[in-house]
OpenMM code with the backbone's topology and positions (N, CA, C; nanometers):
from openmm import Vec3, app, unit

residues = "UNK UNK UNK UNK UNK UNK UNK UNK UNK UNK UNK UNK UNK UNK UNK UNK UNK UNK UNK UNK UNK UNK UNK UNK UNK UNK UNK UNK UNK UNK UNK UNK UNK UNK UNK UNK UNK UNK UNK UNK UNK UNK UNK UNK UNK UNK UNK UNK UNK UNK UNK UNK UNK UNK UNK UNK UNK UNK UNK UNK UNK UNK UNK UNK UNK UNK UNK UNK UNK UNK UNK UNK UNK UNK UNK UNK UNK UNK UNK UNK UNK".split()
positions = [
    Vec3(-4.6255, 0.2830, 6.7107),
    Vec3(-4.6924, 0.1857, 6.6296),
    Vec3(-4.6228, 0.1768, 6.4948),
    Vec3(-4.5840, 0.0519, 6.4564),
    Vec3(-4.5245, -0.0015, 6.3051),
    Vec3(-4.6175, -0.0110, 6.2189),
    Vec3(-4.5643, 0.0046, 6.1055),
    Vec3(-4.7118, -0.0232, 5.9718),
    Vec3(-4.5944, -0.1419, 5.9269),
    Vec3(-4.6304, -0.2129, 5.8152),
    Vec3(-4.5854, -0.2746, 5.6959),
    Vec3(-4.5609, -0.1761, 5.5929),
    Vec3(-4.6691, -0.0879, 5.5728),
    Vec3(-4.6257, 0.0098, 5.4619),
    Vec3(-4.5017, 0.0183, 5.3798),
    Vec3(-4.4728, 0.0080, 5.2915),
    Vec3(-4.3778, 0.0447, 5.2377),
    Vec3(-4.3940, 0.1832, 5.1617),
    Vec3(-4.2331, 0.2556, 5.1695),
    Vec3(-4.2428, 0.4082, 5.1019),
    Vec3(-4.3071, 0.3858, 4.9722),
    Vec3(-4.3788, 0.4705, 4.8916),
    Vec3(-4.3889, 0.4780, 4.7351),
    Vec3(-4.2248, 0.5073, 4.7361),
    Vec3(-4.1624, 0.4602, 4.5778),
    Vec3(-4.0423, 0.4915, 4.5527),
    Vec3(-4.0835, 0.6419, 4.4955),
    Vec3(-3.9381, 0.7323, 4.5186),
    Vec3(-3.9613, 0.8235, 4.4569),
    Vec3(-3.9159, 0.8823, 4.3301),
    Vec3(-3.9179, 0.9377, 4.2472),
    Vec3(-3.8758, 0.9602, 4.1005),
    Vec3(-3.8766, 1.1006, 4.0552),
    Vec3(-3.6990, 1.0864, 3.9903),
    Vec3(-3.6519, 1.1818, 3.9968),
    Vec3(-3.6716, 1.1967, 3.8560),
    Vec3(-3.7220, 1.3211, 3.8472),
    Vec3(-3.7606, 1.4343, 3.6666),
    Vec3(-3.6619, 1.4379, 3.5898),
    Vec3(-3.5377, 1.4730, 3.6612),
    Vec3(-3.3926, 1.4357, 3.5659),
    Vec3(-3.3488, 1.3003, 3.5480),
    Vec3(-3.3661, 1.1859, 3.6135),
    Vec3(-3.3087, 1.0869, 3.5501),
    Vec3(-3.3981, 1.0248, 3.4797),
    Vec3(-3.5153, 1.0482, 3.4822),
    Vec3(-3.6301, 0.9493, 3.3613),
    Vec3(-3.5971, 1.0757, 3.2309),
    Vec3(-3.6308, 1.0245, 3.1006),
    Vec3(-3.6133, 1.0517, 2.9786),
    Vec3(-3.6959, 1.1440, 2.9601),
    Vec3(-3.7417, 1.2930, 2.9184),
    Vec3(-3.7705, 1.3863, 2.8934),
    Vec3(-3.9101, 1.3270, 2.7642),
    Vec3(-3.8572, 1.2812, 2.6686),
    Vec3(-3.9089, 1.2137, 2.5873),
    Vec3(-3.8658, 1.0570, 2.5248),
    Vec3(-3.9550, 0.9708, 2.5756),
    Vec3(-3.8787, 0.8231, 2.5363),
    Vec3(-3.8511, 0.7976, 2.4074),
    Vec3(-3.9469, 0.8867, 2.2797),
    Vec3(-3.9243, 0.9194, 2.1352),
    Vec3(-3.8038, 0.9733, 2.1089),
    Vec3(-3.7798, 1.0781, 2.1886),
    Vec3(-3.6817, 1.1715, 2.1251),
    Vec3(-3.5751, 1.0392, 2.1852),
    Vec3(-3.5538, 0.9595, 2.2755),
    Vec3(-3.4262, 0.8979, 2.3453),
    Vec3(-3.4182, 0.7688, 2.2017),
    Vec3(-3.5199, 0.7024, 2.1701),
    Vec3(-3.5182, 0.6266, 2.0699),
    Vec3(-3.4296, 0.6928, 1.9459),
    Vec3(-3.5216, 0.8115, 1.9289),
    Vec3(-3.4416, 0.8785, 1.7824),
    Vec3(-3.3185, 0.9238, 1.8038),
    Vec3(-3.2304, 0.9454, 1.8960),
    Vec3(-3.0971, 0.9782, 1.9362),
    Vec3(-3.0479, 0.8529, 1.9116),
    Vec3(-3.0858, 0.7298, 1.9802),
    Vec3(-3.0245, 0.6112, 1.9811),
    Vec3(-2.9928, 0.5625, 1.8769),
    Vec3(-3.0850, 0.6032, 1.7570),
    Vec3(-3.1414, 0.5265, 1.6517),
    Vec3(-2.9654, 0.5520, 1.5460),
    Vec3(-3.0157, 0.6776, 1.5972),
    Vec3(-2.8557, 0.7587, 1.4817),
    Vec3(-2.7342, 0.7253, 1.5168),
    Vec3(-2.7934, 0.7420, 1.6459),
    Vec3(-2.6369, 0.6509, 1.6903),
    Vec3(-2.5763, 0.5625, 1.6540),
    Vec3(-2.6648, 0.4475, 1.6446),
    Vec3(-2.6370, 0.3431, 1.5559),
    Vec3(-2.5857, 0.3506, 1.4388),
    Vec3(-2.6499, 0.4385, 1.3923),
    Vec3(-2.6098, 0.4551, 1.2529),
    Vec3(-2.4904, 0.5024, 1.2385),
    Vec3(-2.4129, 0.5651, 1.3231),
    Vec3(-2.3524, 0.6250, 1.2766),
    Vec3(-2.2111, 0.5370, 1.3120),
    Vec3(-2.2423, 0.4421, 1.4280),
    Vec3(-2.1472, 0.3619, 1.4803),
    Vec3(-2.1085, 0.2522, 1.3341),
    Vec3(-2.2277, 0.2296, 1.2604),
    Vec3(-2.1972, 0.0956, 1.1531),
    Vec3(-2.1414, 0.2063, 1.0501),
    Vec3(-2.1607, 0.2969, 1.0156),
    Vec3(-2.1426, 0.3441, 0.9149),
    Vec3(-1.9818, 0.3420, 0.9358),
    Vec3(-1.9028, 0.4149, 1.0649),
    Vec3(-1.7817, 0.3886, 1.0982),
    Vec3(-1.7233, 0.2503, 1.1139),
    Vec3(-1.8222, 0.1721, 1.1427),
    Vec3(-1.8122, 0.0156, 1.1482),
    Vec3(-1.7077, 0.0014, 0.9721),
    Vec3(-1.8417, 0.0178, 0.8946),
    Vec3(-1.8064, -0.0217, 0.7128),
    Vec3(-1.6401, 0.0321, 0.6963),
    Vec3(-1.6266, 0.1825, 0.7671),
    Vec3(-1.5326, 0.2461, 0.6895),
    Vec3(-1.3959, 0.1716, 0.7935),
    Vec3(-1.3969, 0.1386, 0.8650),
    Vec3(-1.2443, 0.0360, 0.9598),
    Vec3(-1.2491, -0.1073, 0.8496),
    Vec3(-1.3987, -0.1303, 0.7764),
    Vec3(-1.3966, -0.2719, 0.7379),
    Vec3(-1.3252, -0.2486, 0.5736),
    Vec3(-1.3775, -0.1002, 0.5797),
    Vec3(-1.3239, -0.1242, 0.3958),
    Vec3(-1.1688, -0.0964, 0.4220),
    Vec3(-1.1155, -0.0381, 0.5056),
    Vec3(-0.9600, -0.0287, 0.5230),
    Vec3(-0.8922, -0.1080, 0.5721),
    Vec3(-0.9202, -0.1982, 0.6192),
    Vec3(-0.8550, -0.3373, 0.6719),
    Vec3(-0.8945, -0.4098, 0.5431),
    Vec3(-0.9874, -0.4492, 0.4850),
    Vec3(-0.9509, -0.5054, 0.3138),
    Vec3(-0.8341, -0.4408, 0.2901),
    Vec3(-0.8204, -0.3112, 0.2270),
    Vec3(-0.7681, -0.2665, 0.1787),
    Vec3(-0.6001, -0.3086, 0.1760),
    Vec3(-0.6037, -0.2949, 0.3453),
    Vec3(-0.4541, -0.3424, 0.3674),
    Vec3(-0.4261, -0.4628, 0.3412),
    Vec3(-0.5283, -0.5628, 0.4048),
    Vec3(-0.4886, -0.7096, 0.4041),
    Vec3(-0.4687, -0.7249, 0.2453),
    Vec3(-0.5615, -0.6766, 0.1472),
    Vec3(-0.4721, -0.6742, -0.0034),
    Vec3(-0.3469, -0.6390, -0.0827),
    Vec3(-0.3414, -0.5227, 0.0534),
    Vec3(-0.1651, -0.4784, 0.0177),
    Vec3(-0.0658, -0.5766, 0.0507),
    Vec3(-0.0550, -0.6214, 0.1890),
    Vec3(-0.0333, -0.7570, 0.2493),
    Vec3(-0.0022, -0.8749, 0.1627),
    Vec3(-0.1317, -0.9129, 0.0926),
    Vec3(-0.1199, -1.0417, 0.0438),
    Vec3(-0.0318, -0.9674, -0.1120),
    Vec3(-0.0480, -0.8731, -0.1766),
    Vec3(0.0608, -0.7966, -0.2783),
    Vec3(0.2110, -0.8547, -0.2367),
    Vec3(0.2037, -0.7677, -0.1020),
    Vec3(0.3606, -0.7844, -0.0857),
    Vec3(0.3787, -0.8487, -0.0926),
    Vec3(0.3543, -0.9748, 0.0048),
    Vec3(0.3903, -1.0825, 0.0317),
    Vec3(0.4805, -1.1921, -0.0948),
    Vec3(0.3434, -1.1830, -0.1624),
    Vec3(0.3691, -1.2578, -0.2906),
    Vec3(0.5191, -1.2051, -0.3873),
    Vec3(0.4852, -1.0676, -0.3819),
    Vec3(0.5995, -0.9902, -0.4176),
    Vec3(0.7500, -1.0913, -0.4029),
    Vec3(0.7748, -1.0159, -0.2136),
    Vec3(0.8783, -1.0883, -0.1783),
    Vec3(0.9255, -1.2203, -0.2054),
    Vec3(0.8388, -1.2885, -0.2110),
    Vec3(0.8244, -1.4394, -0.2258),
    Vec3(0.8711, -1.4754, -0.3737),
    Vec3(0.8443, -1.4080, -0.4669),
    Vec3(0.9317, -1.3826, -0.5828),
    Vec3(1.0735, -1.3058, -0.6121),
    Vec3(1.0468, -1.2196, -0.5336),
    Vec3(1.2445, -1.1726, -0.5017),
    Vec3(1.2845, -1.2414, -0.4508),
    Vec3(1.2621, -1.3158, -0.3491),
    Vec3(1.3171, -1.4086, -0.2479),
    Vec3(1.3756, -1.5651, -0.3492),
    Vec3(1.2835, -1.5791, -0.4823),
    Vec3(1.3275, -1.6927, -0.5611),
    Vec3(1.4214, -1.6516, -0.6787),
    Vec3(1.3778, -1.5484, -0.7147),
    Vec3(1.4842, -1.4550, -0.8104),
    Vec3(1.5977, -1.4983, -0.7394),
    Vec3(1.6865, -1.3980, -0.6394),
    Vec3(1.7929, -1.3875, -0.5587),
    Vec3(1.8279, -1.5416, -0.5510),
    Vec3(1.7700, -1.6271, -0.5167),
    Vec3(1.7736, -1.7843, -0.5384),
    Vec3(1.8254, -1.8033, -0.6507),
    Vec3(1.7921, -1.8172, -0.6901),
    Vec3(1.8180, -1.8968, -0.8524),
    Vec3(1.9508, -1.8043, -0.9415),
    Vec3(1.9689, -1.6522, -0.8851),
    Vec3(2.0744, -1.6179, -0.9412),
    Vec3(2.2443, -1.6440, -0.8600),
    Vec3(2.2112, -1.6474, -0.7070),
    Vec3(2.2777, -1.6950, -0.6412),
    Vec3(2.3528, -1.8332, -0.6697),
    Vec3(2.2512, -1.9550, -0.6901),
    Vec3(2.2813, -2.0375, -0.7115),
    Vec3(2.3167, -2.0676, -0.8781),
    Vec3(2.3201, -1.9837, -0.9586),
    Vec3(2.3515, -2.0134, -1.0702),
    Vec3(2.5210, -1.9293, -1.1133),
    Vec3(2.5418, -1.8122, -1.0441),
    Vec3(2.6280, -1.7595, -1.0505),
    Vec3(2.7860, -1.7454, -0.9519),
    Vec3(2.7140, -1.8068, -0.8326),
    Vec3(2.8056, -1.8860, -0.7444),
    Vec3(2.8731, -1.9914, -0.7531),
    Vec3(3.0213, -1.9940, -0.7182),
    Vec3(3.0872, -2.1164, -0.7083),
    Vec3(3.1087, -2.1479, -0.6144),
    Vec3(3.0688, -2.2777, -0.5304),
    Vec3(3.1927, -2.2919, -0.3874),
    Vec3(3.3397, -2.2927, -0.3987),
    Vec3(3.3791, -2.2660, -0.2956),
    Vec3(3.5264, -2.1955, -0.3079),
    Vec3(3.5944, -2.3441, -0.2343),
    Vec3(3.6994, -2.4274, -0.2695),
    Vec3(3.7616, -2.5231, -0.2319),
    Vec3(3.8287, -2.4873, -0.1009),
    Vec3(3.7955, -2.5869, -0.0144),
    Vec3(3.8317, -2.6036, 0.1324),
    Vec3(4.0305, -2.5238, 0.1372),
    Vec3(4.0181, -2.4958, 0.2315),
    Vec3(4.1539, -2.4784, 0.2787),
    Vec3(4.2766, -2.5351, 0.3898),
    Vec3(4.1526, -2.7010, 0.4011),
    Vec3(4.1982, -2.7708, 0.4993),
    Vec3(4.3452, -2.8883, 0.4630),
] * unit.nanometer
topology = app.Topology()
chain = topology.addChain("A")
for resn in residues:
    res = topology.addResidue(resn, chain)
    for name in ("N", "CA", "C"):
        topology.addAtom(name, app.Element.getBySymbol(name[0]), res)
């Protein structure tokens, strides 16, 4: 003879949470601790991208220096054709 019955599911003591408080308050820090590392990748990527935009500008002024002395202290040299 068949029933319909279905099993109760059964549930295992180790995979449900010991305490759903204590799993919250683990989580909680977690978080925290993920943004807090979050801030510190964010304040060092400023940091660089300011070095970056430094250089940049830098070069970009050697790059017109070297210009302007080049072209002021250079002569072309007459063909040899």
């Amino acid at each position: 003879m068949r029933t319909n019955a279905r099993p109760s599911p059964r549930r295992c003591n180790d995979c449900s949470p010991a305490n759903p408080h204590d799993e919250i308050a683990a989580l909680t820090e977690k978080i925290k601790t993920l943004k807090e590392e979050r801030d510190q990748y964010r304040t060092a990527s400023e940091t660089f991208a300011r070095a970056m935009n430094v250089l940049t500008i830098e070069n970009d002024n050697l790059r017109r220096d070297i210009e302007k002395h080049r072209s002021s202290n250079v002569t072309s040299l007459p063909s040899r054709r």
